[in-house]
N, C-alpha and C positions, 0 to 999 in steps of 0.2 A: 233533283236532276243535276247532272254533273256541272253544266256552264252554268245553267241560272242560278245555283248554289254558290256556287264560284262569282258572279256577279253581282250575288246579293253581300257577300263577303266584303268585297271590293268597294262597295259604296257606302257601307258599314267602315272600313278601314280608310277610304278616301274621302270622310267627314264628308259637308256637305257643297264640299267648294265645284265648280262649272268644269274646272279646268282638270282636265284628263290626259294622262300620256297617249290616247286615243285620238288626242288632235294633232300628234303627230305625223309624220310619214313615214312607212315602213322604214327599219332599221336606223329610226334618228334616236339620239338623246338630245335630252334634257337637262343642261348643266348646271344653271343654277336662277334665284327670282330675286327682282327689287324691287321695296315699294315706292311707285310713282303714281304719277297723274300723267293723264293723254292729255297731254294740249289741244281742245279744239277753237283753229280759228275762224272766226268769222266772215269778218271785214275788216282790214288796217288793223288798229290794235284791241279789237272785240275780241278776246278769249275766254273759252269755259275750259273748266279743269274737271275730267274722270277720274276719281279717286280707283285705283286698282293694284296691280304688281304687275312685273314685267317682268316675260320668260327669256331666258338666251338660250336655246339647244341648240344644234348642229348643222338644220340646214334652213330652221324661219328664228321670226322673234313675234313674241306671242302676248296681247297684254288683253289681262282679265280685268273687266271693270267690274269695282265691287257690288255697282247697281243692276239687280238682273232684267232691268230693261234693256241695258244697253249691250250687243255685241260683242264678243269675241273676237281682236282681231287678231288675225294669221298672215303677218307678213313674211311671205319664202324668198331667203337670200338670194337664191338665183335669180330673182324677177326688181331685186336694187339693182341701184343708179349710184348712188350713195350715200354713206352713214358716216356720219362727221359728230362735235360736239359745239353748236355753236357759239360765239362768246359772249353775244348779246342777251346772257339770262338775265330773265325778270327777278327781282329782289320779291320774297315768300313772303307778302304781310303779315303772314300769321305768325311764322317762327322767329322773323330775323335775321334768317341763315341765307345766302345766295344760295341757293341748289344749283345743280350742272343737268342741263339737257342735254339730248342724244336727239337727234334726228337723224330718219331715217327716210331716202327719197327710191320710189318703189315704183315698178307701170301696173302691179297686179295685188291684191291684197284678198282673204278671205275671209267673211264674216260669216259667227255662224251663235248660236246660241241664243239669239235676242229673246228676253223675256222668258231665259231657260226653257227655251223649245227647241226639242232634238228634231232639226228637220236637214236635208242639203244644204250643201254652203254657197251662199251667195258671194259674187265676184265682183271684186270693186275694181273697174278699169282704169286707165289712165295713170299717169305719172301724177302721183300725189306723194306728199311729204307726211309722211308723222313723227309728231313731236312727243317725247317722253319726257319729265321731268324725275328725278330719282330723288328719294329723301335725303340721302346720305351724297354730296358731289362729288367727295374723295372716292368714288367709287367710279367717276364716270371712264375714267383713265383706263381704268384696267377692263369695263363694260366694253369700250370701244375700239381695244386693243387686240381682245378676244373676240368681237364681231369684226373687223377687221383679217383677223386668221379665217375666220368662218366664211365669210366672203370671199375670200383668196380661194378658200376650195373649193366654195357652191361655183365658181365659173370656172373650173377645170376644165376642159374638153370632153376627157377620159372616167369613167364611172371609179373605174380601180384606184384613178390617182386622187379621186376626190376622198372615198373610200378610207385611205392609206391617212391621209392629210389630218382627216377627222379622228380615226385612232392614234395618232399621234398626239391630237391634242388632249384628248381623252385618255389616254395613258399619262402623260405627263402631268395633267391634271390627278389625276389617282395615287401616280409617285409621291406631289406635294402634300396630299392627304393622308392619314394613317385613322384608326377609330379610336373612337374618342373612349377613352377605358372608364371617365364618367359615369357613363351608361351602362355600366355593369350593376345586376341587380342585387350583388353584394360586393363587397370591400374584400370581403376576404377569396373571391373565383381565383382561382389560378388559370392565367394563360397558358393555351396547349398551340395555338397557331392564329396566324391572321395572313389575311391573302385577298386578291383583288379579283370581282366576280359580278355580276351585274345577274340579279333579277328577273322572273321569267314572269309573263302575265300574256297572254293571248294577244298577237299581234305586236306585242313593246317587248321591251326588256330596259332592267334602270340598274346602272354602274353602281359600284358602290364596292365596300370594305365587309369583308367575312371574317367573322372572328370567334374563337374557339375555346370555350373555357372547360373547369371541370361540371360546371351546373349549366351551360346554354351556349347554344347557339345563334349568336345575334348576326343579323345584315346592316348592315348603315349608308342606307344610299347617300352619294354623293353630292344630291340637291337636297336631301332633307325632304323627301317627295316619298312617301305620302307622309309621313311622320319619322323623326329622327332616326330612330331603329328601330328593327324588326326583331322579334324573342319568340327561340322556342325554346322550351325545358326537355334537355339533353332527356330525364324522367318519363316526362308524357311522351316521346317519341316512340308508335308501335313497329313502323317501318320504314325505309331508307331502300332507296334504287337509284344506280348509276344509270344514267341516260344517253343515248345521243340526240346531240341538236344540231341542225342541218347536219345530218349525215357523220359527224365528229364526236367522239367518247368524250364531251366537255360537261354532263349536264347532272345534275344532282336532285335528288325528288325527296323530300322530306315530309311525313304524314304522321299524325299523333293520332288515326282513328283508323282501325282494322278494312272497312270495307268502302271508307269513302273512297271516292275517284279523284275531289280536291283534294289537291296537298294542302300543308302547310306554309312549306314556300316550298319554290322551282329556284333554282338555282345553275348559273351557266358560267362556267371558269373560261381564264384566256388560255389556263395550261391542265393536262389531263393528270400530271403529277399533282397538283393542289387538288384537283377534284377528289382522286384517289386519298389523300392524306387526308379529306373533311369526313369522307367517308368511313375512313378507318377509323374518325377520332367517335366520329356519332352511331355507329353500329357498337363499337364497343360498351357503350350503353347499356344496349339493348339483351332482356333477357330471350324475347322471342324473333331475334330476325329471321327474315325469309331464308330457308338455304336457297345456295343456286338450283337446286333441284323442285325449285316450287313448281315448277308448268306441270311436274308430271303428278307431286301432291293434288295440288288441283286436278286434277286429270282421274284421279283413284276420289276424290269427295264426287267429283262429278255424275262419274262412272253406278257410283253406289246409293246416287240420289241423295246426297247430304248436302248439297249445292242446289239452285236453280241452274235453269239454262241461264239466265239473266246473269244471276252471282257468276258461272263459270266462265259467260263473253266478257265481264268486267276485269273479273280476275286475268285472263288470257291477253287481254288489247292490257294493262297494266305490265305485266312482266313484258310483251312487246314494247312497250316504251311509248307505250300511247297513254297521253294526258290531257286532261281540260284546258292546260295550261299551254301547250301549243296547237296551237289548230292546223300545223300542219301534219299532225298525227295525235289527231283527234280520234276519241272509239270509234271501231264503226262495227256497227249492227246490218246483220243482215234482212231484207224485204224480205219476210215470210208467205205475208198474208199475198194472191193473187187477183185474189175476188175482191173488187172494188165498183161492181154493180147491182149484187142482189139485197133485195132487200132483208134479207136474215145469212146472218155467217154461219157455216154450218164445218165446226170444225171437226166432223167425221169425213168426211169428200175427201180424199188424198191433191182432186184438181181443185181445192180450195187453198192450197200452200202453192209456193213457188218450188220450181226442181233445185233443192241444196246442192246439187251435185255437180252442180254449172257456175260459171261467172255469170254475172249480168249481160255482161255482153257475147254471150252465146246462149243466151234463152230464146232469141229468135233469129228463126233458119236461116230466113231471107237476110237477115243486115249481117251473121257470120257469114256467110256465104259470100258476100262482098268484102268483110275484113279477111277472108281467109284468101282471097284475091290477090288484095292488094299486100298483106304479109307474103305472098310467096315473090311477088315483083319487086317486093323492098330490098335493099343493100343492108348490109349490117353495119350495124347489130340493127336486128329487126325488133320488131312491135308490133302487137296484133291489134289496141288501144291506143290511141292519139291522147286519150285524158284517163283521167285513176277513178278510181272506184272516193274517194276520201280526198281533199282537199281544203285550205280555209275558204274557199270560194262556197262550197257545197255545201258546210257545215253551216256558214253563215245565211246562207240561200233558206236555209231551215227554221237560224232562231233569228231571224230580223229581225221582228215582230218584239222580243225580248231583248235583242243585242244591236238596236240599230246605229250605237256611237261605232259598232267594231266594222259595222258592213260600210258606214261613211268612212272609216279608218282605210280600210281594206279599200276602197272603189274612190278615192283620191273627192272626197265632201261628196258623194253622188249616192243613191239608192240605184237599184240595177231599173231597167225597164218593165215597165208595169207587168205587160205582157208576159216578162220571162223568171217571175218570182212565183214564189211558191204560194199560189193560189188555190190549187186542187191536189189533194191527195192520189185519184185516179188521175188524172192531165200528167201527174210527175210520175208514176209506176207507168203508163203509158210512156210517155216521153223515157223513160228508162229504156222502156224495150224496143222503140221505132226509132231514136233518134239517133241521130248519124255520129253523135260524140257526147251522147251520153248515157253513164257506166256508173253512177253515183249508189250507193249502197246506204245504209240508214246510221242515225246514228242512236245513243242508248236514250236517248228525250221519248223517243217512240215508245219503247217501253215502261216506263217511268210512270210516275203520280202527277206530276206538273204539268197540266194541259195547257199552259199559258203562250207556251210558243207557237199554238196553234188559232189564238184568239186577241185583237188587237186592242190590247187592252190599254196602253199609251194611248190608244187613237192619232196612231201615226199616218200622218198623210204622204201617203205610197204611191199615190198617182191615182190613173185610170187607166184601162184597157184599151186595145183600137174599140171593144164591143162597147165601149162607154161605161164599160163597169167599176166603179170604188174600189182598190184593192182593201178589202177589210177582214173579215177572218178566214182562213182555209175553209173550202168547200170541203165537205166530209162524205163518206162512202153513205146509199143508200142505209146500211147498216148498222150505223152508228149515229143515235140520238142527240148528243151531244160530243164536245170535246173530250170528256173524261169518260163518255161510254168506248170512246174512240180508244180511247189508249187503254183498260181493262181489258175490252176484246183483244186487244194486239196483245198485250201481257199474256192472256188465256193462249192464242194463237201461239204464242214464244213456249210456252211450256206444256205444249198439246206433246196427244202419243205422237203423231207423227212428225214432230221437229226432233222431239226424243230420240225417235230412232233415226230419225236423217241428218242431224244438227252437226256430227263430226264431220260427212259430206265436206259441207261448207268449213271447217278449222282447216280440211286440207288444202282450201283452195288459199286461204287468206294468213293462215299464222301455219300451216304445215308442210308435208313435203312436195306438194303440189302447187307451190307457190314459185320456185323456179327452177331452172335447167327442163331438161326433158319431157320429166311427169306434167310442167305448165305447160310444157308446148303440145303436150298431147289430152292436155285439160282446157286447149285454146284459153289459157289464162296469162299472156305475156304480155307486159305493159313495158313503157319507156325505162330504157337502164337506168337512169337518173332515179328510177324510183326508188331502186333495191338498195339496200344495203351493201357497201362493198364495191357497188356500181361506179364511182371516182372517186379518186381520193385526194382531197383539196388540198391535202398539204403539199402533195407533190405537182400542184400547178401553180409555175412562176409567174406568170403573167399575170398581173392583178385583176387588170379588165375582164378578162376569162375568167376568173374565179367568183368574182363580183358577179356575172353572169349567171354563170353555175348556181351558185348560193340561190341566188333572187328565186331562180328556176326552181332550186331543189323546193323552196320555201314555200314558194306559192303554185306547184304543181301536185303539189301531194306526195308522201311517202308508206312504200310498201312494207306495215309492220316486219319487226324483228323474225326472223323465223323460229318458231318457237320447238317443231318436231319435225323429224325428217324421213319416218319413216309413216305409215296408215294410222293416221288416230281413231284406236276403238272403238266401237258406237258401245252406246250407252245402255244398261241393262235399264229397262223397261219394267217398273213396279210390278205391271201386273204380271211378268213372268218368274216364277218360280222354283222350278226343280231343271236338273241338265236333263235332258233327252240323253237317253244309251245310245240310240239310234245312231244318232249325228257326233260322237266326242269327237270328231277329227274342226268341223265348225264350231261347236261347242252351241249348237240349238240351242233354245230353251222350248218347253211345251207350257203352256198354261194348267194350271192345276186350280180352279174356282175350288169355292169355299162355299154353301149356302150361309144367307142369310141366317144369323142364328147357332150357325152349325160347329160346336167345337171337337178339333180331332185331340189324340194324343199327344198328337204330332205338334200341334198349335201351342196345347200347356207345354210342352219338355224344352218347344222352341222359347216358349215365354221365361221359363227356368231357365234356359242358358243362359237368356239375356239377364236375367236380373244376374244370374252368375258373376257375368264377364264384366257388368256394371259396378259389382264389390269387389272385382280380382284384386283392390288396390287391400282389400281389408282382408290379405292371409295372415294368419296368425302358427309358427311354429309352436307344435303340440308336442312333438318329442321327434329325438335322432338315434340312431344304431348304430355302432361300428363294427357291423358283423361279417365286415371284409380284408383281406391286406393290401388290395391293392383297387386302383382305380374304380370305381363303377363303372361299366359300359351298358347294361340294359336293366329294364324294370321292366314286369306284367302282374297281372292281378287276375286271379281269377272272376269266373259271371258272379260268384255269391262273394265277392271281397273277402274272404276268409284268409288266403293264401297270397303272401309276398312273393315274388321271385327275381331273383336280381343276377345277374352276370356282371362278370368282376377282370381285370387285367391279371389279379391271380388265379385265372386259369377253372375258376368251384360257380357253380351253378347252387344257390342258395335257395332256402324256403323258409320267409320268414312268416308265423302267424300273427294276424292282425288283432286277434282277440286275446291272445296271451304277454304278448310283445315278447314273443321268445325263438329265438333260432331253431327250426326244426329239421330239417334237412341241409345237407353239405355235400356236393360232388363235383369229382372231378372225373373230367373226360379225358384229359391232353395235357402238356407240359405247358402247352403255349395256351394266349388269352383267350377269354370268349368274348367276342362282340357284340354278341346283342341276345334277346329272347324274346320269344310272344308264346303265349298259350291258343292251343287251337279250341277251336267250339268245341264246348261240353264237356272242359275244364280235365280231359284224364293224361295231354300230352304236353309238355313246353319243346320246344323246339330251341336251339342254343346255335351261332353259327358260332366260327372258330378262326384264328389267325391259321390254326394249322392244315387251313383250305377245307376242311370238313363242316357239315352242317347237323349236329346232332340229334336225336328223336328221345326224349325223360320222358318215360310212361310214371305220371302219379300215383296211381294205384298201384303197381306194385313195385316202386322205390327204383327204377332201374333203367339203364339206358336199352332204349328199344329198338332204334334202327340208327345209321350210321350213313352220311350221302356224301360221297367223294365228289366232292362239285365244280370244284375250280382248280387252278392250277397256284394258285397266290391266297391268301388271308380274302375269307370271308368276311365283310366289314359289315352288311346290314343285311337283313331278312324282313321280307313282310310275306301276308297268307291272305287270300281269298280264294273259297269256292274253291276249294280242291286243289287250289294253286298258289305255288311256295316261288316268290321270287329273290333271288338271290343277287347282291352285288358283290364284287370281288375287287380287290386289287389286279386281276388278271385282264383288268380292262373289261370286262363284260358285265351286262346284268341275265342272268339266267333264268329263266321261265318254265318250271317244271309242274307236271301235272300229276295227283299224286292217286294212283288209282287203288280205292277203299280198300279195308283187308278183307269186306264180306265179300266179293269178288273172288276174290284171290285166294283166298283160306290160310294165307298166309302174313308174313309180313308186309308191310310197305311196300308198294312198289312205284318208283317217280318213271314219269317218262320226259325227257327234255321237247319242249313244243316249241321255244324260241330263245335267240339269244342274238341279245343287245349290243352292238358290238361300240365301243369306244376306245380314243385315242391312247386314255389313260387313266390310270388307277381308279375306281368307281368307291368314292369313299362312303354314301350316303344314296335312298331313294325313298320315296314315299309315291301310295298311295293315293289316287283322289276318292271322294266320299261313294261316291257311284261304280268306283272301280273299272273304268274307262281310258283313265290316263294315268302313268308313269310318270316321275321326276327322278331325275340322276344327276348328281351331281357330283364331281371328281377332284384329285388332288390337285388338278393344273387351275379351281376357281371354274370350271364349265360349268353351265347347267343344259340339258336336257330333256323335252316331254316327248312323249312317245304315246301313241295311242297303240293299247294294246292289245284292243279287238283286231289289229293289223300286223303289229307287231312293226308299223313304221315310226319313223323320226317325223312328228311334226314341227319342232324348231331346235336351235342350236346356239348357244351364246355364252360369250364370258362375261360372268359376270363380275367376278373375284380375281382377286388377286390372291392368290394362295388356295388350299383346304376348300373346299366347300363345308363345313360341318352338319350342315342341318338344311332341310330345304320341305317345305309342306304346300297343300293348295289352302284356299278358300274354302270354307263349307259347300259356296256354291259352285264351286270351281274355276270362276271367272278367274282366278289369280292365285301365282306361287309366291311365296315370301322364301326368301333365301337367307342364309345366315355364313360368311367366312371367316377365314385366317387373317382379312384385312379389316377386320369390326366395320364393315357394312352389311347393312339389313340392304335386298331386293328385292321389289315387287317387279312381277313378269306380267304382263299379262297375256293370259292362255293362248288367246286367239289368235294374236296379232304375233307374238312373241318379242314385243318391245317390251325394254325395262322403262315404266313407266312413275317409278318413284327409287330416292336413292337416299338413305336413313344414315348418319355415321354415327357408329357408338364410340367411346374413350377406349372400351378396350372388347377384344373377340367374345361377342355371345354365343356358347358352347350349344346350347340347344333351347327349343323355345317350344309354346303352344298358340295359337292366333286365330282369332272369329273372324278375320278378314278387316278388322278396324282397329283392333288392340293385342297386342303381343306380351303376352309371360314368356321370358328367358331367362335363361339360366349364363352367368358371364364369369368370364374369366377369372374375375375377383372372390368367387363363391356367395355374389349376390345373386338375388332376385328380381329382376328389374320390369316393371309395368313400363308399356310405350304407345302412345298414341299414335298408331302409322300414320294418321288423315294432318294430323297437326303437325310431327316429324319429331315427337319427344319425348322426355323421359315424365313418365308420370308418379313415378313410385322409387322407391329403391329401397328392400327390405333384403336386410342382412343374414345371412343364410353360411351356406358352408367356409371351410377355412382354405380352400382351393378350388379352381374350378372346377362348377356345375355341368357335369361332363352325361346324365343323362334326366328326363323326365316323362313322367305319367300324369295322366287327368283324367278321371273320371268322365262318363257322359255327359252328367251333370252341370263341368266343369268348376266343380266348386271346393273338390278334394284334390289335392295335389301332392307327389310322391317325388322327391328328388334324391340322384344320386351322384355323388361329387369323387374328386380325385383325392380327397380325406379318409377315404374308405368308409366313408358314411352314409345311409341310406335315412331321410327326413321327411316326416309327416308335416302335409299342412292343412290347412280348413279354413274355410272363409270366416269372416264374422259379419254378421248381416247385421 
């Protein structure tokens, strides 16, 4: 589980000392500790001495006694009288040394810890003095000088100037300091940078020195708190993300494990140039970082079921900038489950989930019906929500039970009221839906393995109810047996059909384009501007006090993840549907296609052959090459019985090479100018050739000759494809042409085309293809456009640049869900069908010329006259087999996909074969 992992770390890493930056006050530090004795007096000169250390931070002074009988105390400067060094020290029997005390004269003090029991803090009244003795006395000078400034500020008037006072001294102090290059885990690291940065942990953050070598990444906080320095191995680092913290590009995330939600360390710079520089120095590292285009990676693993729903919200709230490590943008998960009173969950029932397609606070009629009220009476900037969906209030409301030091941190030493903590699972989705200001949304504990946060297992004494009831563990749904039956059913519920198909619903409300401007107001999804990103911008508010404001607000009000998509997020292709409906290509249906138990088709083994296919593509093995061309390749086909090569060439000759002799058999030319492309028609007696010189030519086989001739465009024919009687043609004349080619037995004669529809575009139509069903079109042109068209219609269903330059190559999905695109600017694109968002963006080093793809892994052919295998789901290069001496300018694959035919700008046409 994200926090309790994260908190099991922490006290692992925080040895086993009482004292926690958790006994601070939001936004204080922690400067530095010395070891004393608390003078207690008695009577006249009766004294006992507590052996402990004493804290100095920025707004108390804090002394831990070693005895964990004894107290915590938490003296807050603002509530001194005064702190002096009296001169009347007692002479140390033990050492010899005078020591120097510190007293400290207070009306309000906090104890809290006695006999290391995490409970409220108790309030010690009255003007009382404590007296600290320090081991070292040459130290008191400087203890008292520094509590003296810190005192000056704790009674400032103004929040800002106090604020101001404390970064001052805290900077200054940081200046004095540098890291100590000791600490370096070799002699020989080379420095690359060092810079001043303080530490992220849920509710604290701790000042300190970032430093930058060629092997690590060390932190050195400033007190030496929790331990001297922090080490991560530049090596084990799998990922690195820039952050915002309160609302500002200051923040750093560093993780050596693929799918955890802990980082490593959180890190927060005072300047966004240093952030940037630590970042550049630690991604360079890295052989796999994330590209900026991860949301939509994720988005294509999701999509295709290589993900959970689970992995995909972690994945998603992670690129939004949400961490364990701030709680004011902490994950948030969405309430699924609705039913919270029958005695069996029945996650067939559609009314057994909650509507993804709402906020929280519009699932019920009666309480929008009032915010939608009081938002039209409101002055701007309006708000339809008074509080957020996500907050450290809410998060903590959650894991008390597991994080009770953050919720006394948060709530100034107090637990919340019995009454209003999270005692019932149903009370809280109730109270979600009826209460007048509350919008809270889930977080990922719910779905998780760790039932702990739902069971009191501290045995923390939480109070009692007005009912007289013990708060002790969460009341559970009729339905769930225990706490860990409780979270499997939600797990189940999270990855049921019906979240499957409604689960994007909800990404648009929270990380997509439904999240603000218009589409939220029209999704009643609009929360306080301070929530959004973008919403203020702190730099530009002078006023301190105002800022200080702001900040407090931004922090403990909650923030509205990063927006991640902006236009309709996908739904999700649903396992158990299988083939495209013809019917519907303009939606892109699916139909269900079962399987009996038992029952193997053809269709099942050829599909299980591809896959192992496409699983060896890494293992092609060149078997031999030909140069039986002078000029470029532009097309390859094969006949049904593989016997017969045919290849089109920039020299203008239409070739036929056999497979079983390896010897050039036929040679023709049609035209002066190139031929573009070729396909053979069913039943192997005609190949079809288009041409530069606008024509699309008919080679009848059997008797060696050109058959018919189609004057078709007005510009260079660039590609041809055929189904069912129907010959599509694109052109540089800007069109794709759709001709219908009516039999000779008809006719008694030759060929005859009839034009049925034509494509019209802006410009040059370099490239189209086919989907597997022959429903949908792809085009794509020399301006970087792409193109689908359903062609039972003969309409434009989407439109978009994708490229920069050339389109070269553009194909679907087997399933059709998706087109990959390939241009002149070495980007691979995934589109997807439906939506017509590009929802992944691949860079190669240089233009892949043409490619084949199962919709998860791409063979290309690139610029170089390599071979290149690419993981689309991961974003990389998996293979790179060296192949022609120029580029790979076209390719063939067998059905099987396990034989492969390439032809290059070498004038060479290459055999390949997998090796299994």
């Amino acid at each position: 589980m994200a926090f309790i992992r994260k908190r099991r770390q922490e006290q692992q890493l925080y040895s086993k000392e009482r004292f926690s930056l958790l006994l601070l006050n939001l936004e204080e530090y922690y400067f530095e500790q010395h070891t004393a004795n608390h003078i207690l007096k008695k009577n006249g000169t009766d004294r006992r001495k507590v052996r402990g250390s004493l804290k100095i931070c920025s707004k108390s002074v804090i002394f831990e006694p070693d005895e964990i009988s004894q107290p915590i105390i938490k003296v807050p400067l603002r509530d001194c009288i005064k702190i002096e060094a009296p001169e009347d020290n007692e002479r140390n029997l033990f050492t010899g040394v005078t020591p120097g005390t510190i007293s400290v004269i207070s009306n309000q003090a906090f104890l809290t810890k006695e006999q290391n029991i995490i409970a409220p803090f108790k309030t010690e009244r009255g003007k009382t003095e404590y007296v600290f003795e320090l081991d070292v006395p040459g130290k008191v000078e400087d203890v008292i000088h520094t509590l003296h400034q810190l005192y000056r500020a704790s009674h400032l008037d103004k929040l800002g100037d106090q604020a101001a006072m404390i970064t001052a001294i805290l900077q200054s102090r940081l200046a004095r300091a540098s890291f100590d290059k000791n600490r370096f885990q070799n002699v020989s690291e080379t420095l690359h940078m060092e810079c001043k940065a303080e530490m992220v942990t849920p509710l604290v953050t701790n000042p300190g020195h970032v430093c930058i070598t060629d092997a690590n990444l060390y932190f050195q906080p400033l007190n030496g708190y929790p331990k001297p320095v922090v080490q991560v191995t530049l090596h084990s680092v799998r990922r690195i993300y820039k952050r915002r913290h309160g609302l500002l590009p200051l923040g750093l995330e560093v993780f050596c494990t693929e799918n955890d939600l802990c980082s490593d360390i959180y890190l927060k710079f005072y300047d966004t140039q240093d952030r940037d520089d630590v970042y550049f120095y630690v991604a360079t590292y890295l052989e796999n970082h994330v590209a900026e285009q991860a949301a939509e990676s994720y988005m294509l693993q999701w999509q295709r079921g290589h993900i959970s729903n689970y992995q995909y919200l972690l994945h998603l709230n992670n690129l939004a900038d949400r961490s364990c490590n701030d709680l004011s943008q902490y994950p948030v998960f969405p309430w699924i489950i609705a039913d919270y009173s029958s005695s069996e969950l029945d996650l067939t029932k559609p009314e057994t989930f909650r509507d993804l397609s709402k906020p929280i606070g519009a699932l019920n009629k009666e309480r929008l019906e009032r915010l939608q009220e009081r938002y039209r009476e409101m002055p701007e900037p309006k708000f339809m929500y008074g509080s957020h969906y996500s907050s450290p209030g809410y998060v903590l409301f959650y894991l008390v039970r597991v994080a009770p030091e953050y919720m006394l941190c948060l709530q100034n030493g107090k637990f919340d009221h019995p009454d209003r903590m999270f005692n019932s699972i149903a009370e809280t989705w109730k109270n979600c839906l009826v209460g007048a200001t509350d919008f809270k949304e889930l977080i990922p504990e719910f779905y998780e393995n760790d039932s702990s946060f739902l069971v009191n297992n501290l045995n923390l004494d939480l109070g009692r109810t007005q009912g007289g009831k013990m708060v002790e563990n969460v009341e559970l749904p009729p339905w769930a047996s225990d706490a860990d039956d409780f979270l499997q059913k939600s797990r189940d519920a999270l990855e049921s059909q019906y979240v499957s198909e409604h689960l994007h619903e909800w990404i648009d409300l929270v990380f997509g384009y439904k999240q603000k401007g218009n589409e939220a107001v029209a999704a009643q999804n609009v929360f306080h501007p301070l929530t959004y990103e973008g919403g203020v911008d702190l730099n530009r508010i002078m006023d301190p006090n105002e800022r200080v404001a702001l900040l407090t607000q931004i922090l403990e009000f909650g923030q509205t993840p990063k927006q991640l998509f902006i236009t309709p997020h996908p739904q999700r292709i649903v396992p158990k549907f299988k083939s495209l409906s013809r019917a519907s290509s303009r939606s892109i249906s699916v139909t269900e296609s079962p399987v009996s138990p038992g029952e193997e088709s053809f269709e099942d083994l050829t599909e299980e052959s591809i896959t192992l296919a496409w699983n060896s593509i890494t293992k092609l093995k060149l078997e031999e090459g030909h140069k039986i061309h002078k000029g470029a390749v532009t097309g390859i086909a094969v006949s049904s019985n593989k016997s017969s090569i045919f290849s089109t060439s920039q020299d203008s000759t239409l070739k036929m090479f056999s497979a079983e002799s390896k010897m050039l058999q036929r040679s023709v030319s049609f035209s002066s100018m190139a031929l573009s492309s070729c396909l053979i028609l069913p039943g192997d007696t005609t190949v079809i050739c288009s041409s530069w010189d606008n024509n699309i030519y008919f080679y009848s086989i059997a008797f060696g000759r050109r058959q018919d001739t189609l004057i078709g465009h007005d510009d260079a024919v660039s590609k041809i494809c055929w189904h069912n009687d129907h010959l599509y043609s694109a052109s540089w004349d800007s069109t794709v042409k759709v001709w219908h080619c009516v039999p000779e037995e008809l006719l008694g004669t030759k060929k005859h085309f009839e034009l049925v529809a034509e494509l019209e575009h802006d410009v040059s139509v370099n490239t189209i293809h086919l989907n597997d069903v022959h429903t949908l079109l792809a085009s794509g042109t020399k301006e970087g456009t792409i193109s689908i068209w359903d062609i039972t219609t003969a309409t434009m269903l989407h439109q978009l640049s994708c490229h920069v330059g050339t389109v070269f190559d553009a194909a679907f999905s087997p399933d059709s869900r998706h087109l990959l695109s390939t241009g002149e600017d070495g980007y691979f694109k995934v589109t997807d069908v439906q939506t017509g968002m590009i929802i992944s963006s691949m860079a190669s080093e240089q233009p892949q010329r043409c490619f084949k793809w199962d919709g998860n892994t791409i063979l290309s052919g690139s610029q170089s006259g390599e071979l290149m295998v690419w993981d689309i789901v991961g974003g990389k290069i998996v293979e790179r087999i060296k192949g022609h001496t120029g580029p790979v300018t076209s390719m063939w694959m067998n059905e099987q996909c396990n034989n492969i035919i390439t032809g290059g700008e070498d004038k060479q046409i290459m055999f390949w074969k997998q090796q299994y």
